[in-house]
ROBANU-280574 format. One record per residue (C-alpha): residue in three letters; x, z, y. Coordinates in pm, 1 decimal. Layout:
<pt aa="ala" X="X" Z="Z" Y="Y"/>
...
END
This chain:
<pt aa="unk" X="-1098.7" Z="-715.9" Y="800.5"/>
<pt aa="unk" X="-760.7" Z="-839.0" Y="742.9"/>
<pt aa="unk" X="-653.1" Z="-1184.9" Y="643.8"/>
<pt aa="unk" X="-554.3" Z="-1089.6" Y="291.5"/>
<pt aa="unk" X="-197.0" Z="-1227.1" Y="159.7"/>
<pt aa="unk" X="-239.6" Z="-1106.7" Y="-181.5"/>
<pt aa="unk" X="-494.9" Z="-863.5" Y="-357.3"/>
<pt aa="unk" X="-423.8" Z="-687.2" Y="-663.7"/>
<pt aa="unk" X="-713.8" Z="-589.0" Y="-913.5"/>
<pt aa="unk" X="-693.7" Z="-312.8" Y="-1127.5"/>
<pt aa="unk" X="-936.8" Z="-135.2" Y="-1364.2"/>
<pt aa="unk" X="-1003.3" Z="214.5" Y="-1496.6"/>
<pt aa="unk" X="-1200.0" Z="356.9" Y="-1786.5"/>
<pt aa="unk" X="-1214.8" Z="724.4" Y="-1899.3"/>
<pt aa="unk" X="-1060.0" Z="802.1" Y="-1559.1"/>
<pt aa="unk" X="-754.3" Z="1071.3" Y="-1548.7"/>
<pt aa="unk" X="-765.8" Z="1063.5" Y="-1909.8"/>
<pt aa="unk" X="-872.4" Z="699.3" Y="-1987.8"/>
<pt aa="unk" X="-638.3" Z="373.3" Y="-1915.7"/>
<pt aa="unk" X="-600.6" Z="121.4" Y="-1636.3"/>
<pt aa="unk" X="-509.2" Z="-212.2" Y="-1643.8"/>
<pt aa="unk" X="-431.1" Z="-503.2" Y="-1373.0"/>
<pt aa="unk" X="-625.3" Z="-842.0" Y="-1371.4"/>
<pt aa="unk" X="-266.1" Z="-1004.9" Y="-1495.3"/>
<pt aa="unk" X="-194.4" Z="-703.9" Y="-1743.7"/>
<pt aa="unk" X="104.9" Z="-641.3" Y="-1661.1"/>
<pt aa="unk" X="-0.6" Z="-326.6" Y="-1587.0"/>
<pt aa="unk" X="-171.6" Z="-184.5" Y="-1885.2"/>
<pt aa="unk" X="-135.6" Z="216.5" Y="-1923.5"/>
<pt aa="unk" X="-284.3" Z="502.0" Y="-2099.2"/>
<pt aa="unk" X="-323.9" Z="801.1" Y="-1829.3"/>
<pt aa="unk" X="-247.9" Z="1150.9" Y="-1919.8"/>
<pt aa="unk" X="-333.2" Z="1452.0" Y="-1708.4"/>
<pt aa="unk" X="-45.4" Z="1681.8" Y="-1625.8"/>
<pt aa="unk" X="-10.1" Z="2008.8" Y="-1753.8"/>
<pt aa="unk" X="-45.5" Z="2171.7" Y="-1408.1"/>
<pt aa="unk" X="-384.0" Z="2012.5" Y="-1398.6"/>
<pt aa="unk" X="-521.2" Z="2151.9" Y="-1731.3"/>
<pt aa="unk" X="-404.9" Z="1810.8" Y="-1925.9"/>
<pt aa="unk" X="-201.7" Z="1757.1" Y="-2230.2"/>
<pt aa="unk" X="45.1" Z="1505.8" Y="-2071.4"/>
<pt aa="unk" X="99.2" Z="1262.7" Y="-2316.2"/>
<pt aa="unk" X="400.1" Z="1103.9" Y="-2407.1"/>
<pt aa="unk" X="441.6" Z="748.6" Y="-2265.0"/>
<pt aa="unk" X="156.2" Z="801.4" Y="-2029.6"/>
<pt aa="unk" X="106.8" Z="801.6" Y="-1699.2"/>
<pt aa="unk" X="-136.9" Z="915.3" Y="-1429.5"/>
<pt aa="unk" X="-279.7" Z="822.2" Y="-1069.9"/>
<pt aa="unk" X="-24.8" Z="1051.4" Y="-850.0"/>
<pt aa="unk" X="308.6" Z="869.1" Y="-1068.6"/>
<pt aa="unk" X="125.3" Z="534.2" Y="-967.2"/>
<pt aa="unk" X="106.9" Z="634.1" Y="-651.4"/>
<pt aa="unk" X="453.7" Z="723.2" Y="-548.8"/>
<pt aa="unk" X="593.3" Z="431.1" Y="-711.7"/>
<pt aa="unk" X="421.3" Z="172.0" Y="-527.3"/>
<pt aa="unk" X="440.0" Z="376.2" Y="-185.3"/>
<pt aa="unk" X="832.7" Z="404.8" Y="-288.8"/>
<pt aa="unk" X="847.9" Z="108.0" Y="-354.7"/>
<pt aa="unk" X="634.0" Z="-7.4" Y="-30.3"/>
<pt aa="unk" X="813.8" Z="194.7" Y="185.1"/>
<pt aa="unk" X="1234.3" Z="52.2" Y="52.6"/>
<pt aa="unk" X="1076.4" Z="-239.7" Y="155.9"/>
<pt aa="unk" X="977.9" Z="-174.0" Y="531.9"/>
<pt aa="unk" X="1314.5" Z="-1.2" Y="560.0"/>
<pt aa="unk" X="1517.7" Z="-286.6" Y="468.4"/>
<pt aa="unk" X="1240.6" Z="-496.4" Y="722.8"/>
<pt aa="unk" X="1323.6" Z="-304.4" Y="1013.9"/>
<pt aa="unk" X="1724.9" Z="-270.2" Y="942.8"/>
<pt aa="unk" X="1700.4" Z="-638.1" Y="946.2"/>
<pt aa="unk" X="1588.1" Z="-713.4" Y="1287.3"/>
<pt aa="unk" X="1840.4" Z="-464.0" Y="1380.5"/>
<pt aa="unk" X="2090.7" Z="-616.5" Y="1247.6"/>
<pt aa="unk" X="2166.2" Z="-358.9" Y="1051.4"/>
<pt aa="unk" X="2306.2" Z="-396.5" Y="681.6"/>
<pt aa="unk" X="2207.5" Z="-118.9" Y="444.2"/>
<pt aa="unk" X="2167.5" Z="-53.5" Y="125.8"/>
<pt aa="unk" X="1854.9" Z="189.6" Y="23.5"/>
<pt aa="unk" X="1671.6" Z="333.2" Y="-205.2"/>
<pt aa="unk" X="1345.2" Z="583.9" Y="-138.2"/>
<pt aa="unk" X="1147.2" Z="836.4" Y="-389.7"/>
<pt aa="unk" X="821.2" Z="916.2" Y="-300.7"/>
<pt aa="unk" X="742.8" Z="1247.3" Y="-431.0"/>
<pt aa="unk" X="344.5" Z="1283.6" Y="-440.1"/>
<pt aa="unk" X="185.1" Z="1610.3" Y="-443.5"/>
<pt aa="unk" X="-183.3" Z="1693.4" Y="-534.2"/>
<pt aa="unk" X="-367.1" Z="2035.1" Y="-480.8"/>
<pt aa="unk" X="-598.8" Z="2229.6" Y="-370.9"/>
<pt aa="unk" X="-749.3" Z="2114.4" Y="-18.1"/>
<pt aa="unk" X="-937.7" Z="2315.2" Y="273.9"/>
<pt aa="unk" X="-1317.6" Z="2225.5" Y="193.4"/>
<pt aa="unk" X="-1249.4" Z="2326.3" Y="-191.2"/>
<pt aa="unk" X="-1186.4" Z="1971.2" Y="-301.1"/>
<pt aa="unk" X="-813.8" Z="1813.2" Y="-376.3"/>
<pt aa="unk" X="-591.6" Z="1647.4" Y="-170.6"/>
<pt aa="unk" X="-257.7" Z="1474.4" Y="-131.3"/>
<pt aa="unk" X="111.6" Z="1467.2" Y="11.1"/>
<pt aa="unk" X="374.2" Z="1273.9" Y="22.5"/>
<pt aa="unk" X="773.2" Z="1323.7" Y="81.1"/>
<pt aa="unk" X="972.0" Z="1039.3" Y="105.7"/>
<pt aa="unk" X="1332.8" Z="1106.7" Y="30.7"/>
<pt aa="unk" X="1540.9" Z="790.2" Y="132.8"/>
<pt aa="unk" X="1871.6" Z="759.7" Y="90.9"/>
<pt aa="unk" X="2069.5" Z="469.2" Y="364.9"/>
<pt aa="unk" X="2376.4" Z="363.9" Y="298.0"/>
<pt aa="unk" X="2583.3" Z="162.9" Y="581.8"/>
<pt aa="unk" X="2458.0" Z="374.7" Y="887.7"/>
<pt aa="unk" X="2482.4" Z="675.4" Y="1054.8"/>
<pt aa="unk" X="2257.2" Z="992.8" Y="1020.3"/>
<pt aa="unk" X="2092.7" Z="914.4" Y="1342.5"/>
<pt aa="unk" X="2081.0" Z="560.8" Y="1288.9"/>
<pt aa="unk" X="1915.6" Z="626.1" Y="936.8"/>
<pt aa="unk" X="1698.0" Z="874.0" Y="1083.6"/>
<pt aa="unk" X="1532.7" Z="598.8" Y="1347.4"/>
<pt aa="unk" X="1546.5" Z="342.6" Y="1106.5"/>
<pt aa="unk" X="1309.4" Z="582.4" Y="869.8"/>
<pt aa="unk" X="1092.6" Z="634.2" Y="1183.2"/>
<pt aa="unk" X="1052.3" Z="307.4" Y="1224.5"/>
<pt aa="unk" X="970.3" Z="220.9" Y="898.1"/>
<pt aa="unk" X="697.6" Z="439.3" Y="866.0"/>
<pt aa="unk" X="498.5" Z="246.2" Y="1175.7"/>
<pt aa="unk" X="554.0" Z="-67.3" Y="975.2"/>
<pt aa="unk" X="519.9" Z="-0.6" Y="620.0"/>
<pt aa="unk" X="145.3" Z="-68.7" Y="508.9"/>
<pt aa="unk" X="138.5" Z="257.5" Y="285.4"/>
<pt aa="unk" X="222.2" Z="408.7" Y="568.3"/>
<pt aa="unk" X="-76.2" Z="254.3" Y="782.0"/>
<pt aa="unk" X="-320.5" Z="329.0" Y="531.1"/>
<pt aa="unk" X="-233.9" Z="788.4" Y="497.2"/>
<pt aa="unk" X="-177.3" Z="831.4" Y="879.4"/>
<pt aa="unk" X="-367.9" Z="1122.5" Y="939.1"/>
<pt aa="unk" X="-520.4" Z="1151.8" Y="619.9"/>
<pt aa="unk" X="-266.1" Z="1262.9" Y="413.7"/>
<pt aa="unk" X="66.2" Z="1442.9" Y="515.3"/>
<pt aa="unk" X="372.0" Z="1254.9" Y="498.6"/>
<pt aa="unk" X="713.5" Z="1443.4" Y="534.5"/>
<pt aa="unk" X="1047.3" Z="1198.0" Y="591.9"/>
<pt aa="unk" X="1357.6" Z="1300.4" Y="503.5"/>
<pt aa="unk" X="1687.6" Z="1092.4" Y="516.1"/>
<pt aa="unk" X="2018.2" Z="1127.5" Y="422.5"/>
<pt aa="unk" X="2300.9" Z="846.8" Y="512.9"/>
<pt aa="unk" X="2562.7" Z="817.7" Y="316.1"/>
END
């Protein structure tokens, strides 16, 4: 077990079609299942896979500016996490991630090991190696 830092709490009721809700409120949605999935996808709602991306996105930004730091590096950043879900191998569902991260202040190559890099640090990251597959993609600009 780690030495937690800081856990969130979050509930759910009704899931993909229900609402969740953090300890502090602040988050406080109504879910909506997307059309692809047989939903209705609701107006001003969101679901698990949007939740997802934003804090892996999110997550992610974060590691990148990490490791540009202690290489000295200055950048400027921003990554979307596009999360997939489908059909999986044993007849279930399953995920995938692309994160699309755009660096500006580098090279290409530099970008593209700064990306690596990222991706052994960020905690997201940790938590879907070889679970889920995650594709990187980087453009420097």
């Amino acid at each position: 077990m780690l030495d937690a830092l800081y856990t969130a709490k979050a509930t759910a009721d009704g899931g993909r079609q229900g609402k969740v809700k953090s300890s502090d409120s602040t988050i406080d949605f109504s879910l909506s299942m997307p059309k692809s999935l047989g939903g209705k996808e609701e107006a001003g709602a969101t679901n698990p896979e949007q939740l997802f991306a934003a804090g892996y996105a999110a997550c992610f930004d974060s590691a990148l500016q990490l490791v540009a730091r202690q290489a000295r590096k200055r950048i400027e950043s921003s990554v979307t996490a596009e999360v997939s879900i489908g059909k999986d191998t044993d007849g279930g569902f399953g995920l995938a991630v692309a994160l699309h991260a755009k660096v500006n202040g580098t090279s290409q190559e530099e970008a593209e090991q700064l990306i690596e890099q990222a991706h052994q640090v960020c905690p997201y990251s940790k938590a879907t190696r070889g679970n889920i597959a995650v594709t990187l993609h980087v453009s420097a600009e």
